[in-house]
Backbone as numpy.savetxt, mean C-alpha at the origin, in Angstrom:
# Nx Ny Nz CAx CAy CAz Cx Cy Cz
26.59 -27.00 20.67 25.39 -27.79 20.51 24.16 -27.02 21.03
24.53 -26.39 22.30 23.25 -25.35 22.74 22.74 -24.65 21.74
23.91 -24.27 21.22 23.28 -22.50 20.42 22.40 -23.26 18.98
23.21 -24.24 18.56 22.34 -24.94 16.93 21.17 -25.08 17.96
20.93 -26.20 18.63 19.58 -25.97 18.83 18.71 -24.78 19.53
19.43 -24.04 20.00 18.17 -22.97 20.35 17.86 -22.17 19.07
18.73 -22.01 17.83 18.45 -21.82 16.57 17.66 -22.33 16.10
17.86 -23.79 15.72 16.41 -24.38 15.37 15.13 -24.24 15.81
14.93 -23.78 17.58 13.58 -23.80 18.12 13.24 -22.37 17.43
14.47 -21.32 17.88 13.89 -19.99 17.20 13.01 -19.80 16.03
13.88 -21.12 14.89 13.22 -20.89 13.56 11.96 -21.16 13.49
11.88 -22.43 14.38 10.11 -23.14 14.46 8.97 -22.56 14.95
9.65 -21.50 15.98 8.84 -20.76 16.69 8.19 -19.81 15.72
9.51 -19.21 15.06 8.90 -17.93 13.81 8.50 -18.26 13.09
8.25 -19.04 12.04 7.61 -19.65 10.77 6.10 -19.64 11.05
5.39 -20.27 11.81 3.67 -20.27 11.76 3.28 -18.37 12.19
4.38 -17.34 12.43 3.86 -16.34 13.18 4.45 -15.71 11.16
4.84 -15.87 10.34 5.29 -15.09 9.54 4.68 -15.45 8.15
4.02 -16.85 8.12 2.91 -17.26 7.03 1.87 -16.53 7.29
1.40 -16.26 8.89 0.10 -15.76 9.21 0.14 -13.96 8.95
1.85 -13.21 8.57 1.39 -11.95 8.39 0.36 -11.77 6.89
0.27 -12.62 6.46 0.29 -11.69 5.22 -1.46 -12.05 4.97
-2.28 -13.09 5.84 -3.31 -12.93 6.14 -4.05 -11.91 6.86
-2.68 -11.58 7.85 -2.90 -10.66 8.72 -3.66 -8.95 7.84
-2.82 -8.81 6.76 -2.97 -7.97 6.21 -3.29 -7.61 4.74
-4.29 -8.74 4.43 -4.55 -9.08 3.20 -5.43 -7.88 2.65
-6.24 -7.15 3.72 -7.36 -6.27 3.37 -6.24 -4.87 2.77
-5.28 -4.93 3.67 -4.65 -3.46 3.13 -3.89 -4.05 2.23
-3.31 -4.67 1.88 -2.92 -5.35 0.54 -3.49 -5.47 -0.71
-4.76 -5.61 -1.02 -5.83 -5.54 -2.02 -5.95 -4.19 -1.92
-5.92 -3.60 -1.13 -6.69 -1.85 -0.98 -5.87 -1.39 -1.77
-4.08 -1.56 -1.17 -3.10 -1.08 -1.98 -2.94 -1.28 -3.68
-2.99 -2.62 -3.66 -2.70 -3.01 -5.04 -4.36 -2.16 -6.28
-4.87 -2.01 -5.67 -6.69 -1.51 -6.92 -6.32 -0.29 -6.70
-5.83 0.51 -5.84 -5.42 1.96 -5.80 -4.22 2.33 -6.38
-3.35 1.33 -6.66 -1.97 1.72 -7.78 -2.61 1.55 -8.84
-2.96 0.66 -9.05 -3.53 0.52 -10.48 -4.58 1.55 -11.12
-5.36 1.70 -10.28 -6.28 2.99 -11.11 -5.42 4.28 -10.78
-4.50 4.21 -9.79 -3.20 5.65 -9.49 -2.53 5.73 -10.95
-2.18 4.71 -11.39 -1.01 4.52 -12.38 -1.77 4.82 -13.81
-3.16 4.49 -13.97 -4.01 4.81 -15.19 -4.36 6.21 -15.24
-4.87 6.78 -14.12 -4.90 8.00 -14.23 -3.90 9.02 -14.45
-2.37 8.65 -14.31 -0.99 9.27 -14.34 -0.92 9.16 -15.76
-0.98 7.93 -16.21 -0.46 7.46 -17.76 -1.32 8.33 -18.35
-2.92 8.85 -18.19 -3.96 9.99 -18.71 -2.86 10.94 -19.16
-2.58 11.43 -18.13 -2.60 13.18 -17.97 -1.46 13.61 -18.80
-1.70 14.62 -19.75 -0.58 14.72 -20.84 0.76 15.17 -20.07
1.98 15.11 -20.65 2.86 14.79 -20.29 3.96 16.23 -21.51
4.39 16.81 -20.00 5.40 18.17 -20.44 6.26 17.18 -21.44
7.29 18.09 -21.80 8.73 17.68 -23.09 9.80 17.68 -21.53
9.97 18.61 -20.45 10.54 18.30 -19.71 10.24 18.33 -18.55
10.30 17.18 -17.55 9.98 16.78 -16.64 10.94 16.99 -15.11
11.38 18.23 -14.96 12.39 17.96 -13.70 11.87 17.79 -13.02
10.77 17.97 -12.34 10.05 17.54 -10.99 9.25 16.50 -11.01
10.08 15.60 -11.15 8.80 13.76 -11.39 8.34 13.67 -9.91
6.83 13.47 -10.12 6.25 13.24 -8.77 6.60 11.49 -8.48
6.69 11.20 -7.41 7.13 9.98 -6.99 5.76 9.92 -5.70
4.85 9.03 -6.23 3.78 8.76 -4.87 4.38 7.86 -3.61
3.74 8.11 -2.74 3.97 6.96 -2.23 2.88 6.83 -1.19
2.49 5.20 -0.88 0.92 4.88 -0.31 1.23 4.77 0.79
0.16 4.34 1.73 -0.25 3.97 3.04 -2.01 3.73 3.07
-1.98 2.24 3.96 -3.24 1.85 4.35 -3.78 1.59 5.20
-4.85 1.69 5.80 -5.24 1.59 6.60 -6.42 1.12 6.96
-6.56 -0.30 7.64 -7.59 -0.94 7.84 -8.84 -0.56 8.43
-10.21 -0.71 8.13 -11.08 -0.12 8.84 -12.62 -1.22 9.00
-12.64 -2.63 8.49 -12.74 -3.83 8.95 -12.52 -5.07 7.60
-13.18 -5.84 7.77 -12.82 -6.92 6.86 -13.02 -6.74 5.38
-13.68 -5.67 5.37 -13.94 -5.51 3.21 -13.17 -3.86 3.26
-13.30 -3.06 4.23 -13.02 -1.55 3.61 -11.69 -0.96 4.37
-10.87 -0.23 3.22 -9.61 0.12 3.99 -9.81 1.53 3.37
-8.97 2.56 4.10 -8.81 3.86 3.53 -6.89 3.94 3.31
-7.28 4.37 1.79 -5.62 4.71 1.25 -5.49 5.86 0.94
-4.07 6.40 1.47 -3.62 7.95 1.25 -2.59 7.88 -0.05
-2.67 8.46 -0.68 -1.55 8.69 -2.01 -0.88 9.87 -1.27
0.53 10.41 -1.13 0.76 11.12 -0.75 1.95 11.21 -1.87
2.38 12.21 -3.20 2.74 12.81 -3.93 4.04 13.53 -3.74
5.51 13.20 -3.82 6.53 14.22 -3.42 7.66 14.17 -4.74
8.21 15.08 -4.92 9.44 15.44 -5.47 10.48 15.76 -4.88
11.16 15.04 -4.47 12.36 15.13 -3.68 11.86 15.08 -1.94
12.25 16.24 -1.37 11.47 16.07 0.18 10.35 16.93 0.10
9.86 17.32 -1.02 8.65 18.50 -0.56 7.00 17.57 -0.94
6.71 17.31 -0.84 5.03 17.11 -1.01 4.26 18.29 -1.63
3.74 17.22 -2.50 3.40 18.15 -3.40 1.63 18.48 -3.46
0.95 17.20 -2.78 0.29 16.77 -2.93 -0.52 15.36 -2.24
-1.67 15.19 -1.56 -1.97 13.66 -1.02 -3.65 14.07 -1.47
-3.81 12.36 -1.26 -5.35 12.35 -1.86 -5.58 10.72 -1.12
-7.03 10.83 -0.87 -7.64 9.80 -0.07 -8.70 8.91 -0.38
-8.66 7.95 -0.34 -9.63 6.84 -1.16 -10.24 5.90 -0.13
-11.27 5.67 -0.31 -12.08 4.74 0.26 -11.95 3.53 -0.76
-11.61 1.89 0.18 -11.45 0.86 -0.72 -12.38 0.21 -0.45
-13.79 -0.74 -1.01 -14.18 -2.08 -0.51 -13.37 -2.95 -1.37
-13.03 -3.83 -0.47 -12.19 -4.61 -1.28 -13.02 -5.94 -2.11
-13.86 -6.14 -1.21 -15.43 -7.01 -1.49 -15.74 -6.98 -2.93
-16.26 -5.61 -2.87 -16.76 -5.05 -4.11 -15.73 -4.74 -5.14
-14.30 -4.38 -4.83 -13.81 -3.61 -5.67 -13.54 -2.67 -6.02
-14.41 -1.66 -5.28 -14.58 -0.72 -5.81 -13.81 0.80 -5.12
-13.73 1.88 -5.57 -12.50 2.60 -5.02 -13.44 4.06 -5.10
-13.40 5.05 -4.08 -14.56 6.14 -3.74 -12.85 7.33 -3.03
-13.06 8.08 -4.09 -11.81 9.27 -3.62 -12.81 10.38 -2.64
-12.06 10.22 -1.76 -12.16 11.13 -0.50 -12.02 12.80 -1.02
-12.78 13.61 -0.94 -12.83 14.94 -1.17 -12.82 15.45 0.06
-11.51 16.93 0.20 -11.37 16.87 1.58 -11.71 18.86 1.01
């Protein structure tokens, strides 16, 4: 009888802390999602070899920098090597997406 209910308090306890992540991180969430999408338009561009052994596989990260602007890294690999990363400025406000020239 102990353990069901200290289960139940556990659950009650976690639920208001696990609706609130995703507010928590709504800014790098939008940042992410407008930066795949213009990632994925610009990929679908670029003409395309007959054979492809080295498919680049991106993969993101974001990072908050206040309530409208996040900075996202594309970082580019084929297998374990990196091939490639590139950096974007997001307002998420606006929309609008500003590639970092390094």
């Amino acid at each position: 009888m102990k353990k069901l209910l200290a289960i139940i308090i556990f659950q009650v306890l976690l639920i208001p802390f696990g609706l609130n992540a995703n507010e928590n991180f709504s800014v790098e969430i939008e940042a992410l999602t407008l930066v795949m999408e213009q990632y994925e338009k610009d990929i679908d561009l670029k003409p395309k070899t007959d054979i492809e052994l080295n498919k680049k596989k991106p993969s993101y990260m974001a990072f908050k920098q206040d309530e409208c602007n996040a900075t996202v890294k594309v970082t580019e690999k084929t297998g374990l090597d990196i091939v490639g990363t590139e950096s974007f400025d997001v307002n998420v406000c606006k929309k609008e997406i500003y590639k970092i020239i390094n």
